[in-house]
PLY file of the C-alpha trace (Angstrom):
ply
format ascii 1.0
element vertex 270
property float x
property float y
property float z
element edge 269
property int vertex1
property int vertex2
end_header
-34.89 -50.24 -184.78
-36.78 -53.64 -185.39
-40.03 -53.42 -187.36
-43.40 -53.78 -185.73
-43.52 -57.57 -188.05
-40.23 -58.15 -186.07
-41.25 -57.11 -182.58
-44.27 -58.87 -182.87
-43.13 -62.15 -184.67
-44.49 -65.23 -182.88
-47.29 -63.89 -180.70
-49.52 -66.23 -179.86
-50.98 -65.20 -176.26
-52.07 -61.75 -174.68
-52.51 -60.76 -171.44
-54.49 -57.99 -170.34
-54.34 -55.64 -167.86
-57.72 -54.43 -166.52
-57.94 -51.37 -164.78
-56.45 -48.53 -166.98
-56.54 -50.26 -170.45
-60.27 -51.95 -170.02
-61.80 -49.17 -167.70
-61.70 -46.45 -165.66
-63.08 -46.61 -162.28
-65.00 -44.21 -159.96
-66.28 -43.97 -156.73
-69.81 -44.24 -158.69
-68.54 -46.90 -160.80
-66.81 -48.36 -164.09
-66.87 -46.80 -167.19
-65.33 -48.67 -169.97
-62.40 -47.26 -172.39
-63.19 -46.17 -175.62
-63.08 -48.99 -178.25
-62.42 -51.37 -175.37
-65.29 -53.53 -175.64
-64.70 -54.11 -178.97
-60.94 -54.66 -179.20
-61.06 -57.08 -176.63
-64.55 -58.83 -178.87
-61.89 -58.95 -182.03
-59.24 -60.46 -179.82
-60.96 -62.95 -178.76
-62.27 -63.54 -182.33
-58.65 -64.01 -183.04
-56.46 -66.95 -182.99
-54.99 -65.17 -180.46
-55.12 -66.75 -176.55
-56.64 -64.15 -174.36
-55.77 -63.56 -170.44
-57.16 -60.89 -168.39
-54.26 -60.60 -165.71
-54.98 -57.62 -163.14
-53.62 -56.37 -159.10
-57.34 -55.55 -158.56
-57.65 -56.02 -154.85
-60.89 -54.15 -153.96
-63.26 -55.97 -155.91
-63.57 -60.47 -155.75
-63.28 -61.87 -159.00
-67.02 -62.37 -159.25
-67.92 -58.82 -158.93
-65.37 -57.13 -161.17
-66.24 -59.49 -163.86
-70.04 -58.88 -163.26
-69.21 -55.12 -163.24
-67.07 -55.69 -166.83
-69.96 -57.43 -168.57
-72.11 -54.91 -167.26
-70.17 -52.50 -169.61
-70.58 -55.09 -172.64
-67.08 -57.20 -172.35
-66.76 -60.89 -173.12
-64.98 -61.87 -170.06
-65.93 -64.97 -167.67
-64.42 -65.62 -163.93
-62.07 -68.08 -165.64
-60.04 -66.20 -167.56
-59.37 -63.85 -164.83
-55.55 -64.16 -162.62
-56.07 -61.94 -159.53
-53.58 -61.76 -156.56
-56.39 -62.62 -153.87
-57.41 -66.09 -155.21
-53.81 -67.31 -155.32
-53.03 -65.51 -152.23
-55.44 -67.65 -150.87
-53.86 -70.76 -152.71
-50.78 -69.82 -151.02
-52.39 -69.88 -147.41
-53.87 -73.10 -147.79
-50.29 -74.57 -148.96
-48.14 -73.18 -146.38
-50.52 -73.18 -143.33
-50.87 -69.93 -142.83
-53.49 -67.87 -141.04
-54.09 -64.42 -141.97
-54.29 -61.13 -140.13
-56.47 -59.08 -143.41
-55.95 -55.70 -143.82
-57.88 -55.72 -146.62
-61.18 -53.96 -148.64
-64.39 -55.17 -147.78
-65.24 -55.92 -151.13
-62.69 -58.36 -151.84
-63.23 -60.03 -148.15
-65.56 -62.91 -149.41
-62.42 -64.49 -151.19
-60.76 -65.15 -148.10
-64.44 -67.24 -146.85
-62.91 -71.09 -145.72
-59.60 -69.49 -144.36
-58.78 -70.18 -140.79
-57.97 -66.89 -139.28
-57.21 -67.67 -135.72
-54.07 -67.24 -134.11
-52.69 -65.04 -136.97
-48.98 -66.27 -138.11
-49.37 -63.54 -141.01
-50.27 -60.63 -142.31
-52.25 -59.68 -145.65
-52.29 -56.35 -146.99
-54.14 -55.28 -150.19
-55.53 -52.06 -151.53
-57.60 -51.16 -148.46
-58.89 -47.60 -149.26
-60.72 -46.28 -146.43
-59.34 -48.98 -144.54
-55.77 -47.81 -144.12
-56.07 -45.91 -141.18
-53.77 -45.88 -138.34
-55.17 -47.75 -135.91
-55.65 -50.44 -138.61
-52.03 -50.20 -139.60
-50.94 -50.13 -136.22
-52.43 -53.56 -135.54
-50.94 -55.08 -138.88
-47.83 -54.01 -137.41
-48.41 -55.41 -134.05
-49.32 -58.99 -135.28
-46.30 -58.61 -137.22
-43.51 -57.78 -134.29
-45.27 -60.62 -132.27
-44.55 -63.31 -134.70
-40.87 -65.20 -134.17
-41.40 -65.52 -138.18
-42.94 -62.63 -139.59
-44.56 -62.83 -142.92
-46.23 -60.39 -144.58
-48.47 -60.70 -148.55
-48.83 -58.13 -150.30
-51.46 -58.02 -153.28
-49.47 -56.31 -155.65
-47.54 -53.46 -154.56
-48.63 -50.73 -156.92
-47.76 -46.80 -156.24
-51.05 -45.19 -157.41
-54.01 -45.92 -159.67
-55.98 -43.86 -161.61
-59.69 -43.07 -161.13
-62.07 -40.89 -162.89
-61.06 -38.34 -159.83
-57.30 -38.65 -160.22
-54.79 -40.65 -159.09
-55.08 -42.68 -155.87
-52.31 -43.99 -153.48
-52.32 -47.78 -154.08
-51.06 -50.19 -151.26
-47.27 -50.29 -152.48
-46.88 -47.24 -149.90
-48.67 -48.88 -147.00
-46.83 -52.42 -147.84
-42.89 -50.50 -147.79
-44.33 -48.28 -144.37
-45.05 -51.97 -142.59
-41.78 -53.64 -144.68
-39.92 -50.70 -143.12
-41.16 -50.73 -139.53
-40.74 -54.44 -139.36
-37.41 -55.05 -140.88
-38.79 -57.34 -143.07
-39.49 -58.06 -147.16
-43.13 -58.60 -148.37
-43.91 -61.61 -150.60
-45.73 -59.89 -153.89
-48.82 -62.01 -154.82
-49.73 -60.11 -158.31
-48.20 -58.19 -160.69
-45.00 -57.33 -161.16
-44.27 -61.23 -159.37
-42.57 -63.75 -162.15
-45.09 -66.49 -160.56
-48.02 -63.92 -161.05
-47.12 -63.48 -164.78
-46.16 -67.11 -164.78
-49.21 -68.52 -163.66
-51.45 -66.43 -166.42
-48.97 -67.95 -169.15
-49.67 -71.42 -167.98
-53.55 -70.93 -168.19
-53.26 -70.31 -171.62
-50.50 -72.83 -172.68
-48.33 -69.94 -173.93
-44.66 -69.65 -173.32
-43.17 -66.13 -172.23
-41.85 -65.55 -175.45
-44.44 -65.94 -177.20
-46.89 -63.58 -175.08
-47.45 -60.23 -175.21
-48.84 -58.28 -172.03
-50.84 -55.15 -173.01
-51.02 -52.65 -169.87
-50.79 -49.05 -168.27
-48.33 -49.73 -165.56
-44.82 -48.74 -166.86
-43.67 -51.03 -163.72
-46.04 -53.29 -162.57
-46.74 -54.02 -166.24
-44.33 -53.49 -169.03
-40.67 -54.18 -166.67
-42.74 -57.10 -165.10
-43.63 -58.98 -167.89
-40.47 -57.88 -169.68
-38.53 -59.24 -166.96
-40.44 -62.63 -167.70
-39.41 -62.56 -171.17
-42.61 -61.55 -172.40
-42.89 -58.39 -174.83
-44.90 -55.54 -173.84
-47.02 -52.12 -174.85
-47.99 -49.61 -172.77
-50.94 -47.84 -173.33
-51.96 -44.05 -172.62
-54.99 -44.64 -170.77
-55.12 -45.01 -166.95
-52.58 -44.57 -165.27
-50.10 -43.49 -167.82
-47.92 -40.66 -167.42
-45.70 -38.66 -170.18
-42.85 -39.51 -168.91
-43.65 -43.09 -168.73
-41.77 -42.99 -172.17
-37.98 -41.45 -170.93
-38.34 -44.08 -168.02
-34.61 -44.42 -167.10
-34.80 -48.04 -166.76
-38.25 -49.40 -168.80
-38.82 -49.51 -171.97
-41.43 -50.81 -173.73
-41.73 -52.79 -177.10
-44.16 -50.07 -178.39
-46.57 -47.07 -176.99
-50.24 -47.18 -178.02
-52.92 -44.51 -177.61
-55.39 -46.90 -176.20
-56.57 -50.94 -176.60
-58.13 -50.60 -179.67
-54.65 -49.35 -180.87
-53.07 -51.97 -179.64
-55.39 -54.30 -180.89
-55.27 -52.66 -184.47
-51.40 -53.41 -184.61
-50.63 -57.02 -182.92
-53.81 -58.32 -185.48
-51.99 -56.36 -188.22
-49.03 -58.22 -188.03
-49.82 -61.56 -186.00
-49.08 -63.56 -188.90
-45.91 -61.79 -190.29
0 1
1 2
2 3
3 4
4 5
5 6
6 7
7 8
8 9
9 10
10 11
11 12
12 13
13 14
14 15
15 16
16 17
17 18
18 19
19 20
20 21
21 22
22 23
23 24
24 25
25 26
26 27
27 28
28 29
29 30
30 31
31 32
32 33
33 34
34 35
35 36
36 37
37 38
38 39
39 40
40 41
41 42
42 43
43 44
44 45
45 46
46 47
47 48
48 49
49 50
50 51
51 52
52 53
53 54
54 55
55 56
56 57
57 58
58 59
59 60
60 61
61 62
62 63
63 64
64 65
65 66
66 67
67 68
68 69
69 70
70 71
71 72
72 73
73 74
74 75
75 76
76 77
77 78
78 79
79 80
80 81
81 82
82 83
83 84
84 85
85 86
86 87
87 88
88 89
89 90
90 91
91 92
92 93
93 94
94 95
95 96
96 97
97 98
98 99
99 100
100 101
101 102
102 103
103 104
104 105
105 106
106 107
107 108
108 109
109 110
110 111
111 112
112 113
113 114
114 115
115 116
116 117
117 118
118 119
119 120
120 121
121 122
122 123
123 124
124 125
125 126
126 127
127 128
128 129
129 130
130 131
131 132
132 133
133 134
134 135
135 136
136 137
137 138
138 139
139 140
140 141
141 142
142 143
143 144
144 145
145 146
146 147
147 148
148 149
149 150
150 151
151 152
152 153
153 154
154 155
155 156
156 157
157 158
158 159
159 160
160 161
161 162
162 163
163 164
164 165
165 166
166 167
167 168
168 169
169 170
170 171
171 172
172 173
173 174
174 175
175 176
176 177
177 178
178 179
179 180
180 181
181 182
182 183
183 184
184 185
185 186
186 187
187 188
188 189
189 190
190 191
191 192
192 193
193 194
194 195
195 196
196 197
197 198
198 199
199 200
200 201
201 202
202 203
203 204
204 205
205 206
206 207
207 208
208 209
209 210
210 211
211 212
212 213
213 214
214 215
215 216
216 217
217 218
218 219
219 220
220 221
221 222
222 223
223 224
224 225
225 226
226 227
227 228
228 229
229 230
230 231
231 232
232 233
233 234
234 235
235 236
236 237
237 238
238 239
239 240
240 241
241 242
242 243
243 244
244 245
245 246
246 247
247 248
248 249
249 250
250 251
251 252
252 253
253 254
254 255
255 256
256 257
257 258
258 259
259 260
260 261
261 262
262 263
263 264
264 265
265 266
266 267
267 268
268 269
């Protein structure tokens, strides 16, 4: 098996996953990870190019970043790639007005879109939101279109809160993918644009990035499958047998950030 100098040989960017390696949320809030604050302060101390790169779809940029500095990390609206600013992107480039079936809290991103006559849906993480009557009507738009299309932001199974684990909008997007006969376009992670579009912020190539997250899937196979390396992390989301995954596996499981951290500054020039 390659050393950790070998696995780790020509990093020069890192992108970070939010939820689940930054902080845990809660109905009553965010509580930051131990160490997190300051692994992600040495980081950025580092030579190192830093992107945060998260499926968050309940907050807008400008409050989860608000909420993260809050909790004491250097982070600015800038060096954020979320799905619902370049879902929006996407709109204004292909014409397309959105039906939202969406959480309030990440509604003010979609502000300047022209929502009449809806030739599409968008579906994100909608907690309360996802009731039937609203699903229903996602559908409906849907089946009345000649061209359905449906966005998805992200298409994650579950996330983890300081509860437990909550059903993400993966389930919702495959019931309305299912009904419909149709595919969803995935604006977020695991998407090759998505991971692409972080890289190019920070004038990395693939190879020489390295995406630090808890998402076995969405995470570690996605930026894996971009040519990036990857650890996974056992905070969040994280599940024992994230590590016998029949299909993933990951350049290298770390307790938490700071772990992470700890190594790739180890070894970054080795």
């Amino acid at each position: 098996m390659a050393s950790w100098a070998e696995r780790l040989t020509g990093v020069r960017g890192v992108l970070l996953d939010i939820s689940g390696v930054l902080c845990d949320s809660s109905p009553g809030g965010a509580t930051a990870i131990a160490g997190s604050v300051e692994a992600v302060a040495r980081l950025k101390q580092s030579p190192l190019k830093v992107r945060f790169c998260t499926n968050e779809s309940q907050k807008s940029v400008r409050l989860l970043v608000g909420v993260l500095q809050q909790l004491g990390f250097d982070i600015s609206e800038g060096e954020v790639t979320a799905p619902a600013p370049a879902t929006c992107q996407i709109l204004k480039e292909r014409g397309l007005r959105p039906h939202l079936l969406i959480h309030e809290g990440v509604r003010s991103e979609f502000d300047g879109i022209d929502m009449s006559n809806p030739n599409c849906v968008v579906i994100a993480d909608a907690g309360e939101a996802f009731s039937y009557q609203n699903m229903n009507r996602a559908f409906q738009v849907l089946m009345e279109l000649e061209n359905p299309v449906l966005i998805s932001l992200g298409k994650g199974r579950y996330y983890k809160e300081t509860s437990g684990l909550m059903l993400d909008v993966g389930g919702y997007m495959k019931a309305l993918e299912y009904a419909c006969g149709i595919k969803a376009e995935v604006v977020g992670k695991p998407s090759p644009e998505f991971f692409k579009s972080a890289l190019q912020a920070i004038g990395v190539e693939a190879h020489q990035a390295i995406m630090i997250g808890d998402d076995i899937v969405g995470d570690v196979d996605g930026a894996q499958k971009c040519g990036m390396r990857a650890l996974q992390v056992r905070t969040g989301k994280f599940r024992p047998g994230d590590e016998h995954h029949p299909e993933v596996k990951a350049d290298g499981y770390m307790d938490n950030l700071a772990e992470a951290v700890d190594l790739l500054l180890k070894h970054m020039d080795k």
